[in-house]
N, C-alpha and C positions, 0 to 999 in steps of 0.2 A: 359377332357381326350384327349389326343395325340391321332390323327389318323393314327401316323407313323410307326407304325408295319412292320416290312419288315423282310421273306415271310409273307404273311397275313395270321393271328392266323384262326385255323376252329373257335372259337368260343369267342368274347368276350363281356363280360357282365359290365358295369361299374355300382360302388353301390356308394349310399350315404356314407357321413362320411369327416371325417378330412384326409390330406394325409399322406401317410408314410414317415420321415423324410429321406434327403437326404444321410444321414451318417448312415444308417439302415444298418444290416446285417440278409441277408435274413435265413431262416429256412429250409435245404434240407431234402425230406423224402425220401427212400426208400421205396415202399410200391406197393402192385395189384391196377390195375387199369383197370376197367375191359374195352374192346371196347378202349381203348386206344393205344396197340400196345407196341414193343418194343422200339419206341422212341418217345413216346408219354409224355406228361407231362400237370399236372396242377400249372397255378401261380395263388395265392390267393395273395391280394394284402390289407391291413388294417391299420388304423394308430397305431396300437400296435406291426405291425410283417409281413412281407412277409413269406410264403412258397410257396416252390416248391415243386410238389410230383411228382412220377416219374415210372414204372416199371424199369428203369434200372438207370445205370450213362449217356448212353448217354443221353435219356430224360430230366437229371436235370441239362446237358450241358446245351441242348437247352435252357430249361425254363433259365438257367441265362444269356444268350445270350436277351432270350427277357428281361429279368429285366435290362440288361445294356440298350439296347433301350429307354425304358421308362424313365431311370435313366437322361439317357443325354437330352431327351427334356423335363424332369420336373425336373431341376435342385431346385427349392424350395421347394421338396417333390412330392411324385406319390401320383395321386387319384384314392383312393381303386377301384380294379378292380376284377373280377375273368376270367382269360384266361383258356380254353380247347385246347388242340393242339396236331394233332399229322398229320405225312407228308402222303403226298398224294403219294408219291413214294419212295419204300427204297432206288433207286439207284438215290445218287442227285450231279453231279459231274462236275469236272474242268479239262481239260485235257490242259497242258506247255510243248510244243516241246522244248525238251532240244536238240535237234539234230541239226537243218538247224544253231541255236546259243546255245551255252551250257553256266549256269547258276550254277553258286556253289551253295553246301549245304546252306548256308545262306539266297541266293534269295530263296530259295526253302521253307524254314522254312517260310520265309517271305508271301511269299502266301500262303501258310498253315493257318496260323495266318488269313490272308485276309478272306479265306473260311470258317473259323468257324462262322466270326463273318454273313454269310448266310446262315449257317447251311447246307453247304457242306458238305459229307460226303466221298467219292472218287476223290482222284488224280490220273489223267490217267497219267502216265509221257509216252511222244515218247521219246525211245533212241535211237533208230537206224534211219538213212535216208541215202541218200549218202552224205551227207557233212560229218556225221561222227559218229560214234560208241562212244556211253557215259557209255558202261555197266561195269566194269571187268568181263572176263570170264575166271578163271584160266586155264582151258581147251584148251582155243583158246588164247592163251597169247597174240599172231599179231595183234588181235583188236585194244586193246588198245595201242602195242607199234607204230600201223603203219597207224590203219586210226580212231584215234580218234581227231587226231593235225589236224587236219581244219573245217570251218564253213564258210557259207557264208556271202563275203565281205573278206574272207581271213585270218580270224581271228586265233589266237592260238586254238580255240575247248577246249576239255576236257573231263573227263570221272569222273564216280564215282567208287571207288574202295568200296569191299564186306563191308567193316567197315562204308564208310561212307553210301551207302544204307539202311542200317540197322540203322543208325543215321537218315536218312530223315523217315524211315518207323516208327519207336518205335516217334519219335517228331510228325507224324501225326496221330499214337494212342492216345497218349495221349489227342487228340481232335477230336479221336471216328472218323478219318479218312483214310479211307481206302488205300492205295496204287496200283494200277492197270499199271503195268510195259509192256510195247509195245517194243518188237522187231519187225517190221515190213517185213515180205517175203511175195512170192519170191520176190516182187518191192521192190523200193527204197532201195535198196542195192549197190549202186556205191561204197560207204566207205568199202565194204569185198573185191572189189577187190583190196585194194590197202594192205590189209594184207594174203588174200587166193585168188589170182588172177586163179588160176584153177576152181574155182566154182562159176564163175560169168559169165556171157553171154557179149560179146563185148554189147554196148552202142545200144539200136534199135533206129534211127533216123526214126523213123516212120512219115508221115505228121503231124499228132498231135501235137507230138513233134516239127519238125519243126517251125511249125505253132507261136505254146508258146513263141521259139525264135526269132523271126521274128515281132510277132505282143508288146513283152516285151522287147527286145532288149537284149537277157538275151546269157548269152552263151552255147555252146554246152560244153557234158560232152568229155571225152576223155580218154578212157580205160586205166589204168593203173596211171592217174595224180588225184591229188585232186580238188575235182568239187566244187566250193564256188559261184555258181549260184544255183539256184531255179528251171528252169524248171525240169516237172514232165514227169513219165513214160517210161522212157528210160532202166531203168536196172532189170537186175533180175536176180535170180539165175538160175544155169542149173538143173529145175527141174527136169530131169530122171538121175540124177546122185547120186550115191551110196554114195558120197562123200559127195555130199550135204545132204544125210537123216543125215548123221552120226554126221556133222556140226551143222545141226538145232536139232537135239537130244541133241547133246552136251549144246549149246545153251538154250534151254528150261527146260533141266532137272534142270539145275546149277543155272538160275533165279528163277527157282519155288522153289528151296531150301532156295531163299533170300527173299519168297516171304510167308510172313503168310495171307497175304488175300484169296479172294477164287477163283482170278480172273488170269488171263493170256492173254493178247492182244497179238494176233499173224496177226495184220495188215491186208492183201491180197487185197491192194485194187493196183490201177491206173497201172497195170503190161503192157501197151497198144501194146507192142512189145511181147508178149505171147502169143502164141495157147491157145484157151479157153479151148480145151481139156487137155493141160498140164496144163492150169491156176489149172480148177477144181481139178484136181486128188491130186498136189500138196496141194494144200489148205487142203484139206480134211485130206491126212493123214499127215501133220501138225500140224490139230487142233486135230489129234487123238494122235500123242504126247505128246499136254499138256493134255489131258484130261487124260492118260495114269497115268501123273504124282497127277491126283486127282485134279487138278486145272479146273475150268470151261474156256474152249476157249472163246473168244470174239475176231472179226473178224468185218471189214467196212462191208457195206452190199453187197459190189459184190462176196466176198466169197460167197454167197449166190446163185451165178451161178452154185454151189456144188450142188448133192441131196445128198451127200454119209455123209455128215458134222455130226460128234459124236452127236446123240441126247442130247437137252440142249445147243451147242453152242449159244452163245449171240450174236448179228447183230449189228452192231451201222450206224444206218441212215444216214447219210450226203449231203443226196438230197436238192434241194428245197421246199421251201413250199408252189408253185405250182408244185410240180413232175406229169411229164407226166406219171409214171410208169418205167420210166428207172430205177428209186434207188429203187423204191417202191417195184415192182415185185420181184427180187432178195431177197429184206428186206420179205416174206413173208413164203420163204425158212425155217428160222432159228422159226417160230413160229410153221411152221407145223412138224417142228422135236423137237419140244417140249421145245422148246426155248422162249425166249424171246428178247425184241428192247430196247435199247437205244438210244435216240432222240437228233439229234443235227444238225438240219437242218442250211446250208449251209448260208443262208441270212438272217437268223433272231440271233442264236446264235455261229456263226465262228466269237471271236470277236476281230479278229487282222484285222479286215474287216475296213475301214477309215471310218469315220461318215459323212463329207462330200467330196468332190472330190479333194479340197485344201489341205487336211490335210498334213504333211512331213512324214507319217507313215502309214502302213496299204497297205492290199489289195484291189481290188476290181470287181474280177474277180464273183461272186455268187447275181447277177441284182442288178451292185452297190454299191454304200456306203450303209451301215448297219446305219439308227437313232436311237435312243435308243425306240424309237413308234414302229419301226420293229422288234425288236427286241423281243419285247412284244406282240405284234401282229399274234400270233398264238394259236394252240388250241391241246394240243397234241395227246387226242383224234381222231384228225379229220384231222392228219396231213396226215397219210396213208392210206388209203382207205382197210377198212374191219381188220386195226389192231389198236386193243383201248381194256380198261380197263387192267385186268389181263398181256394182251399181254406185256403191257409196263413195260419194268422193270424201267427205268426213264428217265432224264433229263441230256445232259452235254455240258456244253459249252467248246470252244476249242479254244485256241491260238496257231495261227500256227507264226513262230517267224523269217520268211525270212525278216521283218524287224524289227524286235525288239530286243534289243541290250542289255539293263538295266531294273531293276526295275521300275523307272519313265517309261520306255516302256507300260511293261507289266498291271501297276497300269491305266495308261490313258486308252490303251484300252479298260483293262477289266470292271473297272470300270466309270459308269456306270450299264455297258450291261447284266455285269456274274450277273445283282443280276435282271434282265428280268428272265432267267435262274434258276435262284434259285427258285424264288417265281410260277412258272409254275412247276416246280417236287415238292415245299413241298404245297403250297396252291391247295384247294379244287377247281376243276373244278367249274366254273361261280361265283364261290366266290367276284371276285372285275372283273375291268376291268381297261381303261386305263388312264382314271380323277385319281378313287383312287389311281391307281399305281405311280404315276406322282409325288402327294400330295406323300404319304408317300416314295417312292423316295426322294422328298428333301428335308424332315426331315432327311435321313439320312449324312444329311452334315457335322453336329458338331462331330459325334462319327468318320465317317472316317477321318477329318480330326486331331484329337486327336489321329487317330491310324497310321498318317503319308501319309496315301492314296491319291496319289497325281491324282485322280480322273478328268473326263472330265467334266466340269460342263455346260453340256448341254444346249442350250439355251430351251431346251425342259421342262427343269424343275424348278419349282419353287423354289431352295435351299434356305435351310435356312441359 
């Protein structure tokens, strides 16, 4: 029996017998399954017949997600097995800044494609940053005709108009994946002053700021031009303005309209040229916005500097996995208002992170280069101090894309690392560790490179 399972199954049982022929078509059931959950699934594995059983369609996803697994390292037939599975976390996801670089509908399908086969279930997309606005908002037409055309390194940018959103959203149903759409305020808004230049604050060159360009070589922004550098924290909108509620209303109503999932990222992080007092109030009634519109807010975790935040808004962590408390405290906000955290700590799953210090790609600004050992290397339990079980809605890794340009980008990064990620939100806490994970890791070589995945092939792991 293949030890190559990747997230690792809750339960597998290997039986005697002959194996299931390689040209088998398996048996999907519909059917209760008690203690198994909405995405939960059984493969039975025989040399007469595979099924999968299932309480739902996404469950008999999964199960045939892991029957391709098996399929490809027992090419001469699978040995009967019976698998139990169901994920240790509903929220299990992958967040593609289409902003700092914009990616058409097709790259986008393409990672889709990539996450099912981890059984990903949520794509965060970022559309907004200040290189540039990727959303249509018929309401605010200037977005798009005025500061959607740039990206960093200078590039044309680009945008997605209502038809094709609705085209990435129904292509990532279809494989029981979520879509979670990020306008990012009041920060990282340089790109709105170049179409509604009254509702953006001049540029704060705060030390911080300086600092980033000085220590990166990077350039400053410059109120009113298009900004195709990278440093952070410089913009924001003029939160006590009437114009701006009306803006971001605008704005939120008109995506949650394109938006069938349950979720709304309204960003609030890195604002470092904003009064904490204006930071919080803004945030807050914001996030009371999209909730307004029925959508659940989710917010980085210094939103969390808020007490006022709509009960239930969601936190998304991006500290370290040493946090002194700086991300952590704020992250505890969003639980005591009857919330929940999503986990994407900064050095182990931010995976546009460089693997070693040589690499031509990646950052490495969160202690280092990211190895695919760190990456795994954590415990999500035990990542924040006094927040675990229930608290956690899940797991997401994140590509931030200041330098990533194409697919082949996106693919070497992520892969590997997004599937560290994966297997910590669907596998069972102390389930495996990091021998097993390594092992079945480089069994998954043959299936990704059959699905095109031009993957890192680490010297960490054993591929096959």
């Amino acid at each position: 029996m293949s030890v190559g399972l990747l997230p690792l199954p809750t339960s597998v049982t290997v039986v005697e017998g002959d194996v299931f022929p390689p040209d088998g078509v398996p048996t999907l059931r519909l059917e209760p399954l008690a203690g198994m959950g909405p995405e939960g699934y059984r493969l039975s594995v025989r040399a007469d017949g595979a099924t999968i059983t299932a309480n739902s369609e996404a469950g008999l996803f999964y199960g045939t997600q892991t029957l391709r697994q098996l399929a490809w390292q027992q090419p001469n037939g699978i040995s009967p097995v019976d698998i139990a599975d169901t994920p240790r976390y509903a929220y299990r996801g992958y967040m593609l800044d289409v902003a700092r670089h914009f990616f058409p509908v097709a790259t986008v399908k393409t990672v889709l494609d990539r996450m099912s086969l981890l059984k990903l279930n949520h794509l965060h997309l970022h559309l907004t940053d200040d290189q540039g606005w990727r959303i249509e908002i018929r309401s605010r037409p200037e977005l798009t005709a005025r500061a959607s055309q740039s990206e960093v390194g200078g590039g044309p940018g680009g945008f997605y108009t209502h038809d094709e959103f609705r085209e990435i959203v129904d292509y990532a149903a279809e494989r029981f994946i979520t879509i979670v759409p990020e306008v990012d305020v009041p920060g990282h808004t340089h790109a709105v002053s170049l179409a509604y230049p009254e509702l953006v604050e001049e540029p704060a060159l705060v030390p911080s700021v300086i600092d980033q360009s000085e220590q990166l070589g990077l350039e400053l922004p410059v109120f009113g031009e298009a900004y195709t550098s990278y440093v952070v924290g410089h913009s924001s909108l003029k939160t006590a303005s009437a114009a701006v509620e009306e803006f971001v209303a605008d704005v939120i109503q008109e995506l949650a309209g394109l938006t069938p999932g349950p979720y709304l990222h309204i960003g609030g992080d890195e604002c470092h040229g904003t009064p904490k007092e204006a930071f919080t109030s803004f945030v807050a009634r914001a996030a009371a916005t999209a909730a307004a519109t029925g959508k659940t807010p989710v917010g980085w975790h210094e939103m969390g500097a808020s007490r006022e935040l709509p009960e239930g808004t969601i936190g998304q962590f991006w500290g370290l996995t040493d946090d002194d408390g700086s991300a952590g405290v704020p992250t505890h906000t969003f639980v005591d208002r009857g919330g929940k955290v999503i986990l994407s700590p900064a050095d182990a799953i931010y995976v546009d992170h460089k693997y070693a210090a040589e690499d031509p790609i990646g950052l490495a600004w969160a202690n280092g280069p990211t190895t695919v050992e760190d990456s795994y290397a954590w415990e999500p339990d035990t990542l924040i101090a006094g927040i675990s079980g229930d608290a956690i809605l899940g797991v997401e890794a994140a590509l931030w894309t200041e330098t990533v340009t194409s697919l082949a980008d996106i693919d070497w990064l992520t892969f590997p690392r997004a599937a560290a990620a994966a297997e910590k939100a669907w596998s069972q806490a102390g389930a495996s560790d990091w021998e097993s994970f390594r092992t079945r890791l480089g069994a998954q070589g043959p299936l990704w490179r059959s699905e095109g995945i031009g993957f890192f092939e680490s010297p960490e792991i054993p591929w096959n």
